[in-house]
C-alpha positions as CSV (number, residue, x, y, z in Angstrom):
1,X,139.2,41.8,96.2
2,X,139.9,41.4,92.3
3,X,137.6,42.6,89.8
4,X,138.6,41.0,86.2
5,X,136.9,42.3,83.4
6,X,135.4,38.6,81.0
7,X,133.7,40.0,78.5
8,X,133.4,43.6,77.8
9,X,130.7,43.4,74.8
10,X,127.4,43.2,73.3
11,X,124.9,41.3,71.5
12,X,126.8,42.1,68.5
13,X,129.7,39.3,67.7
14,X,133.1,40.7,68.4
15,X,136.2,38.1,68.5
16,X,138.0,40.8,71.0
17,X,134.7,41.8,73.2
18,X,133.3,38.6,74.2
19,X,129.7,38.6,75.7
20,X,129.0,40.2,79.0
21,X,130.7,38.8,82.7
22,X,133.0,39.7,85.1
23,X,134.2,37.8,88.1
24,X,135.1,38.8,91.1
25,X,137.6,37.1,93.6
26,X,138.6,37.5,96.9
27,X,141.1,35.3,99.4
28,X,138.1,32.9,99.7
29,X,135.7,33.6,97.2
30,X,134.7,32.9,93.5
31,X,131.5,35.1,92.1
32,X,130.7,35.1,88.5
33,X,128.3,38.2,87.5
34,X,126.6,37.0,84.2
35,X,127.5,34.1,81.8
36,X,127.7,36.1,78.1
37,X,129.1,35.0,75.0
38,X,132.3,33.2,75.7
39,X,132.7,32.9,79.1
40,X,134.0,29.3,79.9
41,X,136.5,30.4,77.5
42,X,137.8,33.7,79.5
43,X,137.5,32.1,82.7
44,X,140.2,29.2,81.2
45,X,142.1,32.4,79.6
46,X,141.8,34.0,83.5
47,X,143.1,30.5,85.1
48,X,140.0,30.1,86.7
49,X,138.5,26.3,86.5
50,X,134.7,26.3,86.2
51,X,134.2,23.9,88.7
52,X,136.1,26.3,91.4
53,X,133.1,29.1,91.1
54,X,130.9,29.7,94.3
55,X,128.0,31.6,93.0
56,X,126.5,33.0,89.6
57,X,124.6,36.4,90.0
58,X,122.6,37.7,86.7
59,X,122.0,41.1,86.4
60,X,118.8,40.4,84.0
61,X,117.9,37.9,81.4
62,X,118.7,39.3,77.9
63,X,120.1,36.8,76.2
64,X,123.4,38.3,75.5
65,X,124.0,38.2,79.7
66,X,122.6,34.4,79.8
67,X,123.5,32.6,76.7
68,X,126.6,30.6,77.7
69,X,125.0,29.3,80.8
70,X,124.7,25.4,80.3
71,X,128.1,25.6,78.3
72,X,129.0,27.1,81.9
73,X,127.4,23.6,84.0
74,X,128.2,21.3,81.5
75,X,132.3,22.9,81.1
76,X,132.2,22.7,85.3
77,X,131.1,18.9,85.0
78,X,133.9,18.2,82.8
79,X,136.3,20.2,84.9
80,X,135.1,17.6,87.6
81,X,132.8,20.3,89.9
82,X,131.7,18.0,92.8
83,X,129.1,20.9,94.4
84,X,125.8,22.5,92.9
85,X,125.6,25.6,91.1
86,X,124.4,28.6,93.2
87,X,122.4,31.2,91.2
88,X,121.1,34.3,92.2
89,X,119.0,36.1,89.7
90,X,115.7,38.0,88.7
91,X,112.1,36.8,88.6
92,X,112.0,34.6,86.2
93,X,115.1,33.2,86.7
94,X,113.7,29.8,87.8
95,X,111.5,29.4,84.8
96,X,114.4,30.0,82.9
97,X,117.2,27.6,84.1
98,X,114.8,25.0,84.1
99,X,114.2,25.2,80.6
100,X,117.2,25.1,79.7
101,X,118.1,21.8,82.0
102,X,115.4,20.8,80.2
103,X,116.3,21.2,76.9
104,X,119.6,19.5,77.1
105,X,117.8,16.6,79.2
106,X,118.3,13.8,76.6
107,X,121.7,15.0,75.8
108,X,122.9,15.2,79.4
109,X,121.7,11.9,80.8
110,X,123.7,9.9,77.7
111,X,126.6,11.6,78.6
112,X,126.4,10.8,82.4
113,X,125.2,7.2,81.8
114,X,128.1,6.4,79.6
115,X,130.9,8.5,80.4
116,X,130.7,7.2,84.0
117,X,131.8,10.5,86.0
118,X,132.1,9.7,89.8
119,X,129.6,12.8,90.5
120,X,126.7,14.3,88.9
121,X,126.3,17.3,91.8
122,X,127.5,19.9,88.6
123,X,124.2,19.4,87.0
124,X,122.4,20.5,90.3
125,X,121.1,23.8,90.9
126,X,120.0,26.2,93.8
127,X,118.1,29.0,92.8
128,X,117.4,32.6,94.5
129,X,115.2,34.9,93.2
130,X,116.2,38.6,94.1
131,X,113.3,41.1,95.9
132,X,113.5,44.4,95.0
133,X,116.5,44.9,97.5
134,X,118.4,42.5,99.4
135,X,121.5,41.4,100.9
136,X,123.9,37.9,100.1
137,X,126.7,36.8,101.7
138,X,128.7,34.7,99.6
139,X,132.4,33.8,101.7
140,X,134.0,36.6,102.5
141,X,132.0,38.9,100.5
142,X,128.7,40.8,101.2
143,X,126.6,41.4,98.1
144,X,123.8,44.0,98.1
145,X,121.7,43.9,95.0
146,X,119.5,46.7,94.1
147,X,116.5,47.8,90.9
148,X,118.1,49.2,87.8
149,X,116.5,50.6,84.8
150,X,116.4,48.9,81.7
151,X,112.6,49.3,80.7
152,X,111.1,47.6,78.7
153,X,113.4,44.6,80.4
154,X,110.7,44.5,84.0
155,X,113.4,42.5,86.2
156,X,117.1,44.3,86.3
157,X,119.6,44.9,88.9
158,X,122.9,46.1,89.7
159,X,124.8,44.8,92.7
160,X,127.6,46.2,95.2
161,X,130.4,44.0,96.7
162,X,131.6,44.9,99.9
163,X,134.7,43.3,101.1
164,X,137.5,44.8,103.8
165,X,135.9,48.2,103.2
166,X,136.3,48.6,99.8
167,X,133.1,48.6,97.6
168,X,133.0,48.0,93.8
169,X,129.4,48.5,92.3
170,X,128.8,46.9,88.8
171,X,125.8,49.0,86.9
172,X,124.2,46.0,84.9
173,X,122.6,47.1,82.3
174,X,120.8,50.4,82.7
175,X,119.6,54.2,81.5
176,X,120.3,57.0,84.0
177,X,119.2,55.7,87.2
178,X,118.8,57.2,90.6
179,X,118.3,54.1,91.9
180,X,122.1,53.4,91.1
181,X,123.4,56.7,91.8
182,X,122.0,56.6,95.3
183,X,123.6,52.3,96.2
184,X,126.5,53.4,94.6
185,X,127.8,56.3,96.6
186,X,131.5,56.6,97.0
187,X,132.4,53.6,95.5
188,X,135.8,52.3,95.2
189,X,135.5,51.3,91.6
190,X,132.2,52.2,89.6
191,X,131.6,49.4,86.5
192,X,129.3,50.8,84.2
193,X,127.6,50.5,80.8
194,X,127.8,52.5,78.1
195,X,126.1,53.4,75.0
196,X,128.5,55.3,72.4
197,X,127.1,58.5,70.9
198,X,128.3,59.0,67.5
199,X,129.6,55.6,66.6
200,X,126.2,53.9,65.4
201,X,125.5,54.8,61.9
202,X,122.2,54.2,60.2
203,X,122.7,51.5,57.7
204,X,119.4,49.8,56.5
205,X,115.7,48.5,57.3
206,X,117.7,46.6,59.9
207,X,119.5,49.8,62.0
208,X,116.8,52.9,61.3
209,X,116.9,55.8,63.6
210,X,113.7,54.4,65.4
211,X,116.3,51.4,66.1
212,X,118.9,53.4,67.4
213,X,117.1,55.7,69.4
214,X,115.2,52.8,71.1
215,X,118.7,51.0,71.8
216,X,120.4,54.3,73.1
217,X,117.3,54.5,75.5
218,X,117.7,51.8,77.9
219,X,121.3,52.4,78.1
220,X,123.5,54.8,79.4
221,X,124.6,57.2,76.9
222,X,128.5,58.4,76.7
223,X,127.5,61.5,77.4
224,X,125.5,61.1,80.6
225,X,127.7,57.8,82.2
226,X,130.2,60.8,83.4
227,X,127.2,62.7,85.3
228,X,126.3,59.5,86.9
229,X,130.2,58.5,88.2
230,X,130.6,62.0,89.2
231,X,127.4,62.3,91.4
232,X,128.1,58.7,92.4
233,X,131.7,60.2,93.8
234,X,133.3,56.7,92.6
235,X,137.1,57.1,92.6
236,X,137.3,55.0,89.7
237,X,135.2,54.2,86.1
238,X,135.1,51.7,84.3
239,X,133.1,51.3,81.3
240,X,132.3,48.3,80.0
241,X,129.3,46.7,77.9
242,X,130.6,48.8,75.2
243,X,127.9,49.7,71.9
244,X,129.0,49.2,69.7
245,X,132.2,47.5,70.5
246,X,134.6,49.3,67.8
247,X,134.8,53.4,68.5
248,X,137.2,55.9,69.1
249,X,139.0,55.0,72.3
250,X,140.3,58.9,72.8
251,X,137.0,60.5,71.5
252,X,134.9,58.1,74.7
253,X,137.5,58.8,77.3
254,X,137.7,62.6,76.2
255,X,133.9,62.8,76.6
256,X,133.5,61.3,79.6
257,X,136.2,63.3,81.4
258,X,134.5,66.4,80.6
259,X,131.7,65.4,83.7
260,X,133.5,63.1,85.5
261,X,136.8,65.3,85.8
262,X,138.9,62.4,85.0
263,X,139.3,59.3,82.9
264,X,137.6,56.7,82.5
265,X,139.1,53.3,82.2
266,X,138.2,51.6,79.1
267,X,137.0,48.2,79.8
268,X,139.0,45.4,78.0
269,X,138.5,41.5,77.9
270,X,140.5,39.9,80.8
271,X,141.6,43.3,82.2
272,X,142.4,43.0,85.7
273,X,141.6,45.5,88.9
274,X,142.5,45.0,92.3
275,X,139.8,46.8,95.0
């Protein structure tokens, strides 16, 4: 199993932190985990055709983990996808895709009535709704999804992926969680979030302290994400979702040794892991 990093960002526009994906691969299988900023490019960066994915999974519906997804259906049509789109998500995630089918409606049906594409199947979609816990199969790999906690966000999850035993477990986006401490026990490779202490600066009316405390406090703060790995017992870290997306690269993996009693790998764009 292959975990390679898409985009390692935020909200915030970053030409070397795209927004936030990964995508995970195995001998027969093809998972996308969020469609961020971006992603149709990284996945043509990684060598991997749109049309060639099995599955989407969304960890929650910000918009910075959502935004690329019809440039994501209408890139696979292009790339000549002959199948439907599987997507797994939170509640809500119905409403949501079919708005933005929707939306593109008019725009869609003059493409496929003049351009004359032997298959429209790209443009269909199957859509899962997650419980509070559950299990997928997707191939060759068993998911397990399982409640995060990103209050005031109601619907967020994080998800393992077991294949051959070896278990990666990506964090989505969360604060300090025992929910994820407890699914993520003795994972192979721990992916998490992080919010950089220190880095943010108060600058106007736009970024007060009321801003920045609200923003630190339904994420995972640098100096807690090293707790949560080592009570996790993950033999690896990664950190990923980086805010902001420029900091001290030493000064992060310095501080997050310190409770984790090793380092952390910092999360790049297209950085690849094998599990």
């Amino acid at each position: 199993m292959e975990l390679t990093l898409l985009g390692t960002g935020c909200p915030k526009v970053d030409h070397k932190r795209f927004g936030p994906s990964n995508l995970i691969t195995s001998k027969q299988a093809k998972i996308l985990i969020d469609c961020g900023s971006g992603v149709t490019q990284r996945l043509d960066e990684a060598k991997v055709s749109t049309a060639d994915i099995d599955a989407l999974f969304l960890t929650h519906l910000h918009s910075d983990h959502v935004v690329d997804l019809y440039q994501l259906i209408i890139s696979s049509w292009h790339s000549y996808r002959i199948k439907p789109w599987k997507i797994f998500g939170p509640k809500g995630t119905k409403k949501f895709v079919t708005n933005i089918m929707k939306a593109w409606q008019d725009e869609r049906n003059l493409r496929i009535k003049y351009e004359s594409r032997s298959s429209t199947k790209a443009f269909k979609t199957t859509i899962k709704e997650f419980k509070n816990l559950g299990k997928v199969k997707i191939k060759d790999i068993n998911i397990e999804y399982f409640e995060v906690d990103h209050r005031p966000v109601k619907y967020a999850y994080g998800f393992n992926f077991l294949y051959k035993r070896k278990k990666l477990t990506i964090s989505g986006d969360t604060k300090p969680c025992e929910n994820l401490i407890k699914y993520a026990q003795n994972a192979d490779v721990l992916l998490h979030e992080v919010f950089i202490d220190g880095e943010f600066k108060e600058t106007n009316k736009m970024r007060t302290k009321k801003t920045l405390h609200n923003v630190r406090n339904y994420h995972t703060p640098s100096t807690i994400v090293g707790k949560v790995a080592k009570l996790t017992k993950a033999k690896k870290l990664i950190l990923t979702h980086l805010v902001p997306t420029k900091f001290d690269e030493k000064k992060l993996k310095k501080t997050v040794k310190i409770d984790f009693g090793k380092n952390p790998i910092i999360g790049k764009d297209l950085l690849k892991i094998r599990i």
